[in-house]
Biopython code that builds the backbone (N, CA, C, O; Angstrom):
import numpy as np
from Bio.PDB.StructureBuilder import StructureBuilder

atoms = [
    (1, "UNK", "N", (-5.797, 0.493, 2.744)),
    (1, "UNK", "CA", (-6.670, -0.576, 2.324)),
    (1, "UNK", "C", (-8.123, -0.120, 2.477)),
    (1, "UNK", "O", (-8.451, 0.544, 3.461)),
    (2, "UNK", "N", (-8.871, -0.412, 1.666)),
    (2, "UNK", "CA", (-10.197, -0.346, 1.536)),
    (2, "UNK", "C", (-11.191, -1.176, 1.501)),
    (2, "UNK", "O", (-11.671, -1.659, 0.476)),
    (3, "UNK", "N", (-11.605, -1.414, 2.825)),
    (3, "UNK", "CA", (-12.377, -2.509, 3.365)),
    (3, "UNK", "C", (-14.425, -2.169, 2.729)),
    (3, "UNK", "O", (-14.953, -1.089, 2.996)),
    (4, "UNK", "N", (-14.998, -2.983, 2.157)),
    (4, "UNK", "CA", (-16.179, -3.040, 1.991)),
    (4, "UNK", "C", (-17.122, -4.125, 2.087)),
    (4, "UNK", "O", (-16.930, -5.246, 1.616)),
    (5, "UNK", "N", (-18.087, -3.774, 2.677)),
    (5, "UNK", "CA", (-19.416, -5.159, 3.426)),
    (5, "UNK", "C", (-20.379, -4.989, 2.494)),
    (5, "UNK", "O", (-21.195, -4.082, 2.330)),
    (6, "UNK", "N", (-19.998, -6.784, 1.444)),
    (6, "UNK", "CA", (-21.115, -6.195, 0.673)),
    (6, "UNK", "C", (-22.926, -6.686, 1.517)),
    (6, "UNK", "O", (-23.343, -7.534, 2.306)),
    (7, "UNK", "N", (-23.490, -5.506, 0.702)),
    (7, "UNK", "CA", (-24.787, -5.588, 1.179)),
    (7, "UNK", "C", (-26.108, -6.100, -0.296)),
    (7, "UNK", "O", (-26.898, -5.299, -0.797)),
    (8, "UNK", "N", (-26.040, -6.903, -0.507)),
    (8, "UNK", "CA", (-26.948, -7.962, -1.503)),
    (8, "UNK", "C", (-28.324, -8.573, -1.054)),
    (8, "UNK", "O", (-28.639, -9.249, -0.074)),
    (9, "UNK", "N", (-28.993, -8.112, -2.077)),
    (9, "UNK", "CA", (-30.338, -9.438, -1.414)),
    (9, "UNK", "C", (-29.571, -10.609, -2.088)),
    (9, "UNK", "O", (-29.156, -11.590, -1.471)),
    (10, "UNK", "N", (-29.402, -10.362, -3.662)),
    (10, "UNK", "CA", (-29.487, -12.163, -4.040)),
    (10, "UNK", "C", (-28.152, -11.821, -4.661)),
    (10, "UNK", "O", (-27.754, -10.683, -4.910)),
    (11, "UNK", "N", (-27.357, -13.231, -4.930)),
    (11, "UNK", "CA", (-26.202, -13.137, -5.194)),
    (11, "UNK", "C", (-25.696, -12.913, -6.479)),
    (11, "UNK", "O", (-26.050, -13.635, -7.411)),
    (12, "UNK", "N", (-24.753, -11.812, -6.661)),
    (12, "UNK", "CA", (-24.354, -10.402, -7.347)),
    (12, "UNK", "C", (-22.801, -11.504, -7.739)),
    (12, "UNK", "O", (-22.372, -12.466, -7.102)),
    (13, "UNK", "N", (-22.221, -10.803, -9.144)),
    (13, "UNK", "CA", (-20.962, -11.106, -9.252)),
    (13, "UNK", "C", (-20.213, -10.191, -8.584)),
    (13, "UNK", "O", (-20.892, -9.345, -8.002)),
    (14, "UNK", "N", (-18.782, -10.060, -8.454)),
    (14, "UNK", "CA", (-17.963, -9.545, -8.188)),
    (14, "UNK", "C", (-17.552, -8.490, -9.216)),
    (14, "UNK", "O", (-17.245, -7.376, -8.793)),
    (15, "UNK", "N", (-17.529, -8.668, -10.149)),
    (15, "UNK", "CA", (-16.927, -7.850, -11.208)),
    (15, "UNK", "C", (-18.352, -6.215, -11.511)),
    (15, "UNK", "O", (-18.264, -5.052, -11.905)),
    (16, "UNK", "N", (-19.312, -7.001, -11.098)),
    (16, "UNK", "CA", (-20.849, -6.229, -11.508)),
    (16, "UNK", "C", (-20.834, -5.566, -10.242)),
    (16, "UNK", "O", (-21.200, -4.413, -10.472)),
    (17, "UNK", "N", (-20.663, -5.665, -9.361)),
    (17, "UNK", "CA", (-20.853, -5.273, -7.556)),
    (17, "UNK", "C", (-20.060, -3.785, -7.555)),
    (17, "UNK", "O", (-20.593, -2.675, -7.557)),
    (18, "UNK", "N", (-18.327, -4.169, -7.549)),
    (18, "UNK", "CA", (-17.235, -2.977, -8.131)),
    (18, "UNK", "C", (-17.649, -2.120, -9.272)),
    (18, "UNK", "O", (-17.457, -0.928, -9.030)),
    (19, "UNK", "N", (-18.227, -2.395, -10.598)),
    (19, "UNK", "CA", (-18.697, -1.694, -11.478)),
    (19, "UNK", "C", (-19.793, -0.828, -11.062)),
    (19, "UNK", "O", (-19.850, 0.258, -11.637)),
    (20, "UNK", "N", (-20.753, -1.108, -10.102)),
    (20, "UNK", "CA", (-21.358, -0.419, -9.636)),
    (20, "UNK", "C", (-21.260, 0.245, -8.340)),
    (20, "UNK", "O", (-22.252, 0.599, -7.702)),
    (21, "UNK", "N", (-20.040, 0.411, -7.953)),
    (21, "UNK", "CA", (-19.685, 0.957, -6.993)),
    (21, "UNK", "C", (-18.657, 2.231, -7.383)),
    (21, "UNK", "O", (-18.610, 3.428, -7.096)),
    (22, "UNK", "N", (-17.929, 1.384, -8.129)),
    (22, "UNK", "CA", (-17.102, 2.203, -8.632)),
    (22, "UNK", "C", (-17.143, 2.316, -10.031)),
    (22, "UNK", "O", (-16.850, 1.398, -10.798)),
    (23, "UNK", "N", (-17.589, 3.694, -10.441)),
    (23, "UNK", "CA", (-18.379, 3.745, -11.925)),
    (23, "UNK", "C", (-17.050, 3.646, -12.922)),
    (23, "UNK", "O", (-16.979, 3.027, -13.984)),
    (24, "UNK", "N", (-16.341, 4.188, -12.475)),
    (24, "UNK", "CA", (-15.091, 4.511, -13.308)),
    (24, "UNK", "C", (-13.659, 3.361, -13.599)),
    (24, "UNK", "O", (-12.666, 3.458, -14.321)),
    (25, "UNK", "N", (-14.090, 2.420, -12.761)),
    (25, "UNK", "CA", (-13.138, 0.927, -13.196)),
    (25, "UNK", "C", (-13.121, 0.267, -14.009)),
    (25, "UNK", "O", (-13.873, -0.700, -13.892)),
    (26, "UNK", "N", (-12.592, 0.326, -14.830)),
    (26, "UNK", "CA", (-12.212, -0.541, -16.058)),
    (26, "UNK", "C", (-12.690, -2.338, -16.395)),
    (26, "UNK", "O", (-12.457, -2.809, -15.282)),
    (27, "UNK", "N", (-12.934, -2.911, -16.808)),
    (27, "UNK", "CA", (-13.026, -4.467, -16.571)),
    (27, "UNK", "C", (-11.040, -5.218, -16.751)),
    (27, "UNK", "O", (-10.591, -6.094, -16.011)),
    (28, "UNK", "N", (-10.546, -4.792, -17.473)),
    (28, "UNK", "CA", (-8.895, -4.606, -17.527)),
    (28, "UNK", "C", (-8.621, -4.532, -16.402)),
    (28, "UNK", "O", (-8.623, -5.496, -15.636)),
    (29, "UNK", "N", (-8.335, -3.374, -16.096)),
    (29, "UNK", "CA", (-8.028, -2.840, -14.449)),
    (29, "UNK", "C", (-8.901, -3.565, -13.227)),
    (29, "UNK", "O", (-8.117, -4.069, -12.424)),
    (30, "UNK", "N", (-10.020, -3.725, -12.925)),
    (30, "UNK", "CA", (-10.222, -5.239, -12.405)),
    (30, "UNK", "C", (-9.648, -6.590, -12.093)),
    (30, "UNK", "O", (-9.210, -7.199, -11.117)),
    (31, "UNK", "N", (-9.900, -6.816, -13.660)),
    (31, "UNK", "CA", (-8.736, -8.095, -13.696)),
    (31, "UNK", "C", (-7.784, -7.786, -13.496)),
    (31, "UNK", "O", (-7.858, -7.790, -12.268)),
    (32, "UNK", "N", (-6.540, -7.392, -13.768)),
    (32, "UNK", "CA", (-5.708, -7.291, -13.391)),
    (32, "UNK", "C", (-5.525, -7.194, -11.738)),
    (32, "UNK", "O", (-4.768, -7.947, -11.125)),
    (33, "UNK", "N", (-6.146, -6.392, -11.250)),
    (33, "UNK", "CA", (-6.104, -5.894, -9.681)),
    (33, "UNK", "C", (-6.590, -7.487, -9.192)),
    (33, "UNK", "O", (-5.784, -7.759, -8.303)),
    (34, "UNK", "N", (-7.334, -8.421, -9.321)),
    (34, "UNK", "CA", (-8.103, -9.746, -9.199)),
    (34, "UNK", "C", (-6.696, -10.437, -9.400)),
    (34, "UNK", "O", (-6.188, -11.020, -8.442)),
    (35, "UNK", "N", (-6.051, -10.388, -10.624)),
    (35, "UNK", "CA", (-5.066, -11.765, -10.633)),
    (35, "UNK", "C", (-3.923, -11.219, -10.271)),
    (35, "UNK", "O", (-2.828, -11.532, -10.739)),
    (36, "UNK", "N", (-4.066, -10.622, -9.667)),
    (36, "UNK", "CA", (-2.435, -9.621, -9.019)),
    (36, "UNK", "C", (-2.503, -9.659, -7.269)),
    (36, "UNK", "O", (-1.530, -9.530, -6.526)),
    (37, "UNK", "N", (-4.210, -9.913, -6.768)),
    (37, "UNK", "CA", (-4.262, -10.269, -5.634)),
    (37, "UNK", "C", (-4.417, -9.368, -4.623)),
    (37, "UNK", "O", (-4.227, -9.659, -3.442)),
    (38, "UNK", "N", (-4.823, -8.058, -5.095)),
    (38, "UNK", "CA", (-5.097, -6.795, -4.530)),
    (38, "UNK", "C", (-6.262, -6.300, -4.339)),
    (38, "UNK", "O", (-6.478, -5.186, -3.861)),
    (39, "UNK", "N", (-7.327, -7.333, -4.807)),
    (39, "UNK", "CA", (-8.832, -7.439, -4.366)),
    (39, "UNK", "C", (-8.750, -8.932, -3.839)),
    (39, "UNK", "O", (-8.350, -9.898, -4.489)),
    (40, "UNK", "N", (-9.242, -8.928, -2.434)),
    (40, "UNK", "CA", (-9.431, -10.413, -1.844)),
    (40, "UNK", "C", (-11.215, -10.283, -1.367)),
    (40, "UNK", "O", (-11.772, -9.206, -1.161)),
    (41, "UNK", "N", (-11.714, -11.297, -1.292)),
    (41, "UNK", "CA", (-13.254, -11.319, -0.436)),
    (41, "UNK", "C", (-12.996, -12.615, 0.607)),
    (41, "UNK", "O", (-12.447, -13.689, 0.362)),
    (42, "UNK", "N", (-13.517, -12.186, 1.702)),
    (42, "UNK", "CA", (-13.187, -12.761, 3.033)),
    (42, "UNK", "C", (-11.806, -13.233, 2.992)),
    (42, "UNK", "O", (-11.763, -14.435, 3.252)),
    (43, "UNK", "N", (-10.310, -12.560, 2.688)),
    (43, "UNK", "CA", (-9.325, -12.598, 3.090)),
    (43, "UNK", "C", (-8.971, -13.867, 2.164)),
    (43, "UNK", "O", (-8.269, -14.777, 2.603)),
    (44, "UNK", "N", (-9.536, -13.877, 0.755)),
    (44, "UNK", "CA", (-9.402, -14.887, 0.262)),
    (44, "UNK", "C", (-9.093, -14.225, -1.355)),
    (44, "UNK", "O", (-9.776, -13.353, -1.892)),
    (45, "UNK", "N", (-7.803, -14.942, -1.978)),
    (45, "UNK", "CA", (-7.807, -14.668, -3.710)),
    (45, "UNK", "C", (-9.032, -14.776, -4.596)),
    (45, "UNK", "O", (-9.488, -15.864, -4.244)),
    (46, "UNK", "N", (-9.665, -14.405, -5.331)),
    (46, "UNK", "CA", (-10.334, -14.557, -6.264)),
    (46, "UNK", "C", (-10.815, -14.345, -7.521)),
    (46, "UNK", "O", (-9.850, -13.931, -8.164)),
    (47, "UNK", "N", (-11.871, -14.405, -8.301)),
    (47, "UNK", "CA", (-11.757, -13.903, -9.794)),
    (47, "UNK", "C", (-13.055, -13.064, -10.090)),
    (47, "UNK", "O", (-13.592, -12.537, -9.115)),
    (48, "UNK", "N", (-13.460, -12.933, -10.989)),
    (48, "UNK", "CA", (-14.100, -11.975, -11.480)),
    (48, "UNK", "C", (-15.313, -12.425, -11.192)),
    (48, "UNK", "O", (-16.182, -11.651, -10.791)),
    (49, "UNK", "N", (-15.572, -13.962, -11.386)),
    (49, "UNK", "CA", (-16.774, -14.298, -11.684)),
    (49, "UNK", "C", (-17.837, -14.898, -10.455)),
    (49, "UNK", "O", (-18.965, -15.382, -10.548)),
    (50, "UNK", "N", (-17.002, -14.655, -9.340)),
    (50, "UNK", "CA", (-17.006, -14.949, -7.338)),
    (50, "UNK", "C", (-18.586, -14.041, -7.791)),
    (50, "UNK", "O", (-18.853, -13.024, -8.430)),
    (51, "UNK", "N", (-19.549, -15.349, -6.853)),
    (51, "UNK", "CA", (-20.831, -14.720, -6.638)),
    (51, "UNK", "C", (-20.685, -14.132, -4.995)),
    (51, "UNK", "O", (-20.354, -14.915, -4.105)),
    (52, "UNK", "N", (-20.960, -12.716, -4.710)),
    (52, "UNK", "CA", (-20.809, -12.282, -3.682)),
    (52, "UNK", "C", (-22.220, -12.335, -3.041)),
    (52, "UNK", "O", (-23.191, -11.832, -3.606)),
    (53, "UNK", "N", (-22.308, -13.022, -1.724)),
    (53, "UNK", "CA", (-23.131, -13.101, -0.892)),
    (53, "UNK", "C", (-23.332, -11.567, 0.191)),
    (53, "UNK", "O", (-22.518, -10.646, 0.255)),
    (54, "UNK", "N", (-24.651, -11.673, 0.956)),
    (54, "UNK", "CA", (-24.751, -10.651, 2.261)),
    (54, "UNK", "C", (-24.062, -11.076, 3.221)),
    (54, "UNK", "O", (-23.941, -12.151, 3.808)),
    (55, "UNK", "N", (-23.318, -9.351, 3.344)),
    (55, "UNK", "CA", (-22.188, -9.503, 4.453)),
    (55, "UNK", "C", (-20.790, -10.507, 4.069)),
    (55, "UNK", "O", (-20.211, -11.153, 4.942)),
    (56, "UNK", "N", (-20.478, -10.508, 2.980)),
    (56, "UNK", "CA", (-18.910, -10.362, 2.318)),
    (56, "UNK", "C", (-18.068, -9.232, 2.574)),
    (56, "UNK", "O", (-18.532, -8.104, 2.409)),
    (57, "UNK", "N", (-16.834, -9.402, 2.975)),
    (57, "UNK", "CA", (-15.985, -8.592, 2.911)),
    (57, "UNK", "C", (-15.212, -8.568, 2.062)),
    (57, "UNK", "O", (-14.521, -9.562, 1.836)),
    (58, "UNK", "N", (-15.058, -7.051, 1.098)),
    (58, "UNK", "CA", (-14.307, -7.211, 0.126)),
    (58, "UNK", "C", (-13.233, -6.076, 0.857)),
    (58, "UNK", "O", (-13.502, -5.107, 1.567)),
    (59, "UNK", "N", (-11.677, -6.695, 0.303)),
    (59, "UNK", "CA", (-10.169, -5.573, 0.496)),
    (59, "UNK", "C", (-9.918, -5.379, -0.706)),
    (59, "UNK", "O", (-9.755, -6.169, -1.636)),
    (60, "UNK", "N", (-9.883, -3.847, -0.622)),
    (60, "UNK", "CA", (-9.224, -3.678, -1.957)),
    (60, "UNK", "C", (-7.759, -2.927, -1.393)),
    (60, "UNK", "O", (-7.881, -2.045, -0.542)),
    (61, "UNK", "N", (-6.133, -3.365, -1.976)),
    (61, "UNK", "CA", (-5.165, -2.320, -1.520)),
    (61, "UNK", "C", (-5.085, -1.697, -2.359)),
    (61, "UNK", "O", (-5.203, -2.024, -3.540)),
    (62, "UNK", "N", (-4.805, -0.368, -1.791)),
    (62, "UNK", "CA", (-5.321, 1.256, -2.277)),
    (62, "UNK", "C", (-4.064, 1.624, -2.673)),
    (62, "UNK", "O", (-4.018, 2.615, -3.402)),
    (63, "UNK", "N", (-2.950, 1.048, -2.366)),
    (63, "UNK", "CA", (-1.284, 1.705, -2.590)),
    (63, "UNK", "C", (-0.187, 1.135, -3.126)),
    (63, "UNK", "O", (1.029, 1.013, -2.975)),
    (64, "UNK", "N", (-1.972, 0.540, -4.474)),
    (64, "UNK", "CA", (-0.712, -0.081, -5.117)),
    (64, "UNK", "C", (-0.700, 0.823, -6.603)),
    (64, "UNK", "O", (0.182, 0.625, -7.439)),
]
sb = StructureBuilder()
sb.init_structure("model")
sb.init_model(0)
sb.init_chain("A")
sb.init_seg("    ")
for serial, (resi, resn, name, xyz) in enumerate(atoms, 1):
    if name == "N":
        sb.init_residue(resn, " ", resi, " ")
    sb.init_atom(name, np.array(xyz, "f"), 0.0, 1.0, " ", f" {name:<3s}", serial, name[0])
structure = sb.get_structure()
């Protein structure tokens, strides 16, 4: 699992946050990983469009 703290001044989507983290993720592959439940923020389901605050924790599972 791949734990990340996001670090934001002002509040960032979720889908834009990962895209810029991870250059090479798909918006497909996102979603999917989002409605499949293998990206959570604070231990919680969510969608693409989650405004991520400072000091969010995002999980991503890595083995799937």
């Amino acid at each position: 699992m791949i734990v990340l703290k996001a670090k934001v001044q002002l509040p960032i989507r979720l889908d834009r946050y990962l895209k810029n983290s991870y250059s090479d993720l798909t918006q497909g592959i996102l979603q999917k990983a989002l409605r499949l439940g293998w990206v959570k923020v604070n231990q919680k389901k969510c969608s693409t469009n989650l405004r991520l605050e400072d000091s969010d924790i995002i999980s991503i599972e890595d083995d799937k």
